[in-house]
Each structure stands twice: as C-alpha cells, then as structure tokens.
N, C-alpha and C positions, 0 to 999 in steps of 0.2 A: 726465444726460449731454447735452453739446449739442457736436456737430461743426462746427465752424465753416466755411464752405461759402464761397470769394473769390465765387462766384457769386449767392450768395443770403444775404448779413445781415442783421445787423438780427433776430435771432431772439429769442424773451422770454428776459431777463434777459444779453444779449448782445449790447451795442450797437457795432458795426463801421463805421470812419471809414476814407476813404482821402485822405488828405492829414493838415498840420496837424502833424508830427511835433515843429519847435520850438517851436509854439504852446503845447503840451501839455505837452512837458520844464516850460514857464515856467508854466502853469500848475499842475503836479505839484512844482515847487520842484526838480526835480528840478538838480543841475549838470552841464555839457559834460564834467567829467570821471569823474562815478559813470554814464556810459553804457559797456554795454558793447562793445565791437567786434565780436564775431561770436556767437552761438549757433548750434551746428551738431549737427543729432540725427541721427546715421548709420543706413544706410540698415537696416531689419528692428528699429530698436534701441527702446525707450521712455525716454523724458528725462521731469522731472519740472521744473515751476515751481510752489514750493510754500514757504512758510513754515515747514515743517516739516523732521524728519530724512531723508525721501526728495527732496528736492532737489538736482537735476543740476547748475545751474547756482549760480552768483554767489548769495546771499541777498537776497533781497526790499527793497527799502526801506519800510518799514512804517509808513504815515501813521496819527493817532489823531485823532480831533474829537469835541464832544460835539455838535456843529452838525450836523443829518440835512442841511438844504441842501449844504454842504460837501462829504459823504461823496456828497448824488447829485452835488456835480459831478467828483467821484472815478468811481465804479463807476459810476452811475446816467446814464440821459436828459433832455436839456433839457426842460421843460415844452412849448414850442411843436414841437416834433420828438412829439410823441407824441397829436397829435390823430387819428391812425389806428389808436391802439393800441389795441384792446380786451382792458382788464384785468378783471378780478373786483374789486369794490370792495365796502369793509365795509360793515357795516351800521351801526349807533350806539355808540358805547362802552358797554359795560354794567357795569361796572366799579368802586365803588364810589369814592370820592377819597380820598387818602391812603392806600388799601389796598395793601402790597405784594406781596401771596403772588396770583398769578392763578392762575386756573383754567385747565384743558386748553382749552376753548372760548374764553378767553381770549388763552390765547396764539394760538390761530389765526385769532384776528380780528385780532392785531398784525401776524400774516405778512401776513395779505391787504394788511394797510395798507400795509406796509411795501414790497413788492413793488408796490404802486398807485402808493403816493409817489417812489419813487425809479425807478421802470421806466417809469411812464407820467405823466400830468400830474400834481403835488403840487396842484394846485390841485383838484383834482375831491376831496383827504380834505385841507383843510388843516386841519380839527378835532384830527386825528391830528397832527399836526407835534410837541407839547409830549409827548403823551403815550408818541409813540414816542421823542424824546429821554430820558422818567423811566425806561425800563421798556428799552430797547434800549440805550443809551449806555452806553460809549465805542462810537464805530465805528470799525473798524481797516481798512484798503487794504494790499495789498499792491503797490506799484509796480516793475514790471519794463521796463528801459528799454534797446533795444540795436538798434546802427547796422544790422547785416543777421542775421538769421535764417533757415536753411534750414534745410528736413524733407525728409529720402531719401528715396528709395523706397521704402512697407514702415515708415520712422519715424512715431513718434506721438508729440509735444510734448503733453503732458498738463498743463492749469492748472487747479488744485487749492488747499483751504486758503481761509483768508480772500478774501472778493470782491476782486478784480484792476483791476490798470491796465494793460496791456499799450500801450509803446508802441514800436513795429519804425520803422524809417523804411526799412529795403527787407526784405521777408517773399517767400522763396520756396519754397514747397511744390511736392514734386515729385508725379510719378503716385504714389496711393496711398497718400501719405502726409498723416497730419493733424495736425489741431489741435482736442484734445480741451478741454472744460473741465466741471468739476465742480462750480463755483462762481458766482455772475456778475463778468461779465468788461465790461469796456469796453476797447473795442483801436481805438488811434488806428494806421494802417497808411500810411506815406510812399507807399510804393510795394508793390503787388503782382503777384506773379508765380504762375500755377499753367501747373506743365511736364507735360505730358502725353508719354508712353514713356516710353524709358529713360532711362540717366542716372543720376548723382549723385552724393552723397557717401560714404564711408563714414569 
C-alpha cells in the first residue's frame, strides 16, 4: 500500500507530476470529452478506482501494448528522471531459450526486472527488454482522467487493479483524507491542494 503524500512523491512505484495535465490527456490518447468533470469522495466514505466490480466511479480506459517502452511511458519513469533511484536489479537471465514454463526463482527475477525497467532507468537491464516482452506481455493501463477531484475529510480514494494513469488537472485533498494505491500508479496532477481543518464535502 502506498499513500500518496502532496508533500513528499515520487515514492517506489509511484511516480507524481504537478503540471502537464493536456500534455498527458495527448499523450494517453485520451479525448476532451471521455474526461470526467468531478470525482468527489465524501467525507468518512471509501471510493474505489479500479478495473474491476468494486468501482466507484466512471470505468477505466484500458490501454494494451505488447511494447514494455510504451507501458513505461504509461505507468512507469523516464529513464533520465531516475538516476537517483536506487532499485534492486537482476542478476543474468537463467533461463533456458525457448522454455515456457519458469520457475518460482524465475519469476522473481522478472519482478526485479520489471520493476528495474519501468520504475527506474531501462537502460541499467536493457538485456531484459525482449525477454520481459515474451514472458509479461500484453501490458494493460488503466487510464483515469478527470478535470477536479476532491477527498473529504475522513474520505479515502483507493487506486487499485491493473497499474494506473491517473490524471486530475485540479486534486483536492482535505485533512485526513487520502489517496491510497494498491498498484503502481503514475499521476500527472494540474493543480494541487491539501486543506488542512475542517471542511468539506459530503
């Protein structure tokens, strides 16, 4: 679980922008009129953004690629934005070629990679690039896009399900309330606001 903090971003697997909100619609393909006008999570309440059946709001736009570059410029980090990241990186593919059944150790040397290439520089495993395409692909996004979002006081926006795009162009969190996620998240934010007392919505 990662709380996402206006104060302090940029956490592993949670990359947070403030600006940029049209740049990113155009880059997400997303259109001026699949945005939505308000998400509003009243106050004590939990909302979900999610691909799935517990979804609060509007359904996901759901990108697919079989391109890992692609998907990191979906959910993931620019390679030059990440020369301070200190990730875990793999060690050598061990893995036989043309084999399709991996092994447990196996699969968690793809997480490593995976999480190496798309969170921090792809350049430090680009050995991995083909191989987490055979063995990971398709990658699926879920894009959530919407002109203002507030969280009450006591509300907790929960992002969950497939890795995320979130983009607000005005985000207002009141006291005590958050922005939870489950998944990794890239969240372009126009504008932020954290209101400290009382206040808000229900």
């Amino acid at each position: 679980m990662t709380v996402i903090d206006l104060e302090e971003t940029g956490v592993d697997r949670v990359g947070a922008v403030a600006s940029g909100f049209g740049a990113r619609l155009r880059d997400l393909e997303v259109a001026d009129d699949a945005v939505v006008d308000l998400i509003e999570v009243g106050t004590g309440t939990v909302a979900y953004l999610t691909n799935d059946g517990r979804a609060t709001f509007p359904a996901a736009r759901l990108l697919v690629t079989d391109d890992i570059d692609r998907f990191k410029r979906w959910i993931g980090r620019p390679d030059d934005e990440c020369a301070d990241i200190a990730l875990e990186l793999p060690g050598p593919w061990p893995a036989a070629p043309g084999r399709e059944e991996l092994t447990a150790a196996e699969q968690r040397i793809l997480d490593i990679a995976g999480n190496a290439y798309l969170f921090g520089d792809s350049r430090h495993v680009p050995e991995y690039r083909r191989i987490l395409e055979s063995h990971r692909s398709p990658f699926t996004a879920a894009v959530y896009a919407a002109r203002r979002v507030v969280i009450a006081p006591g509300a907790t926006l929960v992002v969950d399900g497939v890795p995320a795009a979130l983009v607000f162009e005005d985000l207002t969190i009141h006291d005590t309330g958050r922005l939870v996620t489950y998944t990794a998240v890239n969240a372009t934010f126009g504008r932020l606001h954290k209101i400290e007392g009382g206040g808000g919505h229900g």
